[in-house]
Structure formats: structure tokens, C-alpha cells
C-alpha positions in Angstrom: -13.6 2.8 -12.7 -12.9 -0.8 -12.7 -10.4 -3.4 -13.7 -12.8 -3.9 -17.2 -13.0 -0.3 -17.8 -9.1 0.5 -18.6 -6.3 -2.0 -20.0 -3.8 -1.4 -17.2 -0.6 -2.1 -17.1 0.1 -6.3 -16.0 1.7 -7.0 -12.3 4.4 -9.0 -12.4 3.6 -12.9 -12.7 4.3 -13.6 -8.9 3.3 -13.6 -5.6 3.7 -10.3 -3.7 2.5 -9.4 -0.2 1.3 -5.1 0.9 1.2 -3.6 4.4 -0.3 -0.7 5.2 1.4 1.4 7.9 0.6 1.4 11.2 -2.6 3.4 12.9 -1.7 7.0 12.6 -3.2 10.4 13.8 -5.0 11.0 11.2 -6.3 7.5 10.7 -8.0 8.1 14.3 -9.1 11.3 14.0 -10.8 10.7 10.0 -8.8 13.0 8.4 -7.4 13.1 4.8 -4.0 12.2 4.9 -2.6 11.5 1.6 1.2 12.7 1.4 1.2 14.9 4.5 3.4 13.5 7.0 1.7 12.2 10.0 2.9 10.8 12.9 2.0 6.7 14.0 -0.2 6.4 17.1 0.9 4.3 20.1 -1.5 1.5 19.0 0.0 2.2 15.1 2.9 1.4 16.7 2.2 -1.8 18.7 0.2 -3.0 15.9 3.5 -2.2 13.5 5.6 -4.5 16.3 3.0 -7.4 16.0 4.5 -7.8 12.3 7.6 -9.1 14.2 5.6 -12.2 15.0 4.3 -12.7 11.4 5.6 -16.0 10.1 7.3 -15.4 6.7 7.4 -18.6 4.3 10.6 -17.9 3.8 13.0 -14.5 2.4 11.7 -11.5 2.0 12.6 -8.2 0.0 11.2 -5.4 2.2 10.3 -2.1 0.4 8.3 1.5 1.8 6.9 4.4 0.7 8.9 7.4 1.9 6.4 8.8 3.7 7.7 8.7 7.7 4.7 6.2 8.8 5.6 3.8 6.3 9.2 3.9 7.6 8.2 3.8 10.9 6.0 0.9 10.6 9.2 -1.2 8.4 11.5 -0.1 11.4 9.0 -1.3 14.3 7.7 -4.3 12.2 10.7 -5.2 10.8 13.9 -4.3 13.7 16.6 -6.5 11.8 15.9 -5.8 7.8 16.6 -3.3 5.9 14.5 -1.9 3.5 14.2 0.1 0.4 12.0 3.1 0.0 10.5 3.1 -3.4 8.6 7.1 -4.2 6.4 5.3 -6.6 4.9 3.2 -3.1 3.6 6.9 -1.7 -0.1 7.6 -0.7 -2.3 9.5 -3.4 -2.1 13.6 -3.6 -5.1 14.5 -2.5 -4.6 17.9 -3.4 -6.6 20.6 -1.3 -8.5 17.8 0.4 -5.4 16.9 2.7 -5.9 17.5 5.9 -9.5 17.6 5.8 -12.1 15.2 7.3 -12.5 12.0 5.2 -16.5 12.9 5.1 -15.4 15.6 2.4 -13.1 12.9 0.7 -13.8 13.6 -3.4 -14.6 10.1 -5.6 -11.8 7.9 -5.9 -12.4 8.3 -10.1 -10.7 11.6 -11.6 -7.6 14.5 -11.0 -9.0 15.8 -7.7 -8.5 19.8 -7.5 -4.4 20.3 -7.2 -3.6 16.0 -6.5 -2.8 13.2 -8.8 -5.3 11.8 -10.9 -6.5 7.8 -10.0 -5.6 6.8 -13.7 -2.1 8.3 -13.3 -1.5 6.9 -9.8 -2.7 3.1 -10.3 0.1 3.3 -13.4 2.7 4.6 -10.9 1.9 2.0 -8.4 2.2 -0.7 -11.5 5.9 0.7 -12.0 7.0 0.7 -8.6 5.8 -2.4 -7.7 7.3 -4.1 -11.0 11.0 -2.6 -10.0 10.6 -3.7 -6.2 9.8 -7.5 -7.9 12.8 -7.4 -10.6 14.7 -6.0 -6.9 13.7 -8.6 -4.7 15.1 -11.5 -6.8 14.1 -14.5 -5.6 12.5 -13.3 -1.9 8.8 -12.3 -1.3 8.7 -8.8 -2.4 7.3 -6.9 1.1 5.9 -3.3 0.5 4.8 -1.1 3.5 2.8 1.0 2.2 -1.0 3.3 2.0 -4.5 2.2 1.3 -4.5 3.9 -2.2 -1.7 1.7 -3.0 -3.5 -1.3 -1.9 -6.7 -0.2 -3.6 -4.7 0.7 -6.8 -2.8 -3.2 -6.9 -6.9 -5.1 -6.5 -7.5 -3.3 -9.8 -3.8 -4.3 -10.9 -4.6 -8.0 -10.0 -7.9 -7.7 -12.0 -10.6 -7.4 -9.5 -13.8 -5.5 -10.6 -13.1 -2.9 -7.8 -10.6 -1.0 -5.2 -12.5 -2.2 -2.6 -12.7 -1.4 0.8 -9.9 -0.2 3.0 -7.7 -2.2 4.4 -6.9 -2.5 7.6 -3.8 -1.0 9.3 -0.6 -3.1 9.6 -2.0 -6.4 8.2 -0.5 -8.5 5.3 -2.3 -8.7 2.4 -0.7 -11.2 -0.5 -1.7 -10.7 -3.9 -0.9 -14.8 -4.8 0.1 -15.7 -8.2 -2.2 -19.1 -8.4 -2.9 -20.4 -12.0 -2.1 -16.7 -14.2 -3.6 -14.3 -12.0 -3.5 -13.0 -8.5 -5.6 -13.9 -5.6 -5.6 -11.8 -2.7 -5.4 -12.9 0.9 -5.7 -10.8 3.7 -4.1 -12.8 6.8 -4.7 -12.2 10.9 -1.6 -11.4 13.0 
């Protein structure tokens, strides 16, 4: 399903910028995370304390998912702001497929058995990430977040697909340059 294929619901006309959490467990070991609560690995956690060193153009608003390596990750990354967490920013219910290895990961498309549909969860990402913008004011709205998330905002921002995913605990701003979004992925 791609950004032609549905009329979904506009981003907010500005730039924003999306982290996904550190490295965790089940990153290392392929498994299907989704909402289960897995712990950050040691090198999830230094790469969440190179966000330190990130040069920020200027205020930021700094928003999570309330899933514990998301907060983690804003806590190590981020030791002197506070953030907000946001439940629309969570990863995708997989349904029975959490915990199991990502090689028996289900198409993206479609309600997989007992978890959120992909429709339903790229309009809950729109919401969330429409109140942490009307939130943040005038700062760079921050969200440390999940992969779906990230995947759901490219086809938010127009692309023709969710691409591939992204890597742990990098920036990646969505750029509002002449009425759309561009995204930049940027090197710590």
C-alpha cells in the first residue's frame, strides 16, 4: 500500500525530526517485537548516549512512545529534558506474531491475526504526531519512537513506500521544504 493508494490524513506543515530507540534484545536476536516490552542492549544504550552529542538547530519538544526502550533511549539520549510520552507514538500490535522471529514477520499491508491493522495504525501515528506538533510550539518536535512509526510518517510525508528500516537511535527529519516533507536521515 502506498502513499497513492489511500488519501491519508496531511502531517502538519512543518519540520519534525523521529528516533528510533536504541538497539534492544530483540533487535539483536531478530525477533518480533511490536508492543512487548524489551529491554535496550548495552550498545542500544551507548548508541542512545551518542544522541547527547547531536547538535540541535536550536529548541526542541521531546516526545516517546510508552514503551520502556523508547523511554530509556529519551533518558540516556536526552539526561537534561523532559519529555512527553504520547500512546499514539507506540510500535505496531503484531498480534500473535510478537515474540517470534522476524523471518515469520506477516506483510506490512492488512489486520495481522489478533494486532492492529496498517491502515488503522498509520492514522494513529497522523494523530499523535499532529498533537506532539500543536504541543511543541515553536521547538522542533523530537519523537523517540519504533520503526513502524517511522515507516508509517514516509507514507504520511507522501513517499510511494515505508521503506526500509531505519536504523537504531539515528535522527531522521521529515523537512518541511516548499509544501511537502523531505526526509533526512543524519550520522551521529
Amino acid at each position: 500500500m502506498s502513499a497513492a493508494d489511500l488519501s491519508w490524513p496531511k502531517l502538519p506543515p512543518r519540520s519534525i525530526c523521529l528516533i528510533r530507540h536504541g538497539e534492544t534484545t530483540a533487535n539483536r536476536d531478530g525477533i518480533i517485537a511490536g508492543r512487548l516490552d524489551v529491554a535496550l542492549t548495552d550498545l542500544g544504550r551507548q548508541q542512545a548516549r551518542a544522541l547527547q552529542a547531536y547538535p540541535w538547530p536550536g529548541a526542541i519538544a521531546l516526545f516517546s512512545s510508552p514503551l520502556e526502550r523508547a523511554q530509556e533511549t529519551c533518558r540516556l539520549g536526552f539526561p537534561d529534558q523532559n519529555f512527553h510520552c504520547h500512546p499514539g507514538l507506540r510500535e505496531r500490535n503484531w498480534g500473535r506474531f510478537e515474540g517470534a522471529p522476524l523471518s515469520e514477520l506477516p506483510p506490512r499491508e492488512g489486520r495481522p491475526e489478533g494486532g492492529e491493522d496498517w491502515s488503522e495504525m498509520i492514522t494513529r501515528v497522523a494523530r499523535a504526531i499532529t498533537t506532539c506538533c500543536a504541543q511543541a510550539q515553536d521547538r522542533l518536535p523530537v519523537l523517540v519512537c519504533h520503526s513502524g512509526v517511522i515507516r508509517a510518517t514516509r507514507l504520511l510525508a507522501g513517499q510511494q513506500s515505508s521503506g526500509r528500516r531505519p536504523a537504531n537511535a539515528h535522527p531522521i527529519s521529515f523537512v518541511w521544504l516548499d509544501d511537502s516533507h523531505k526526509e533526512i536521515a543524519h550520522a551521529l
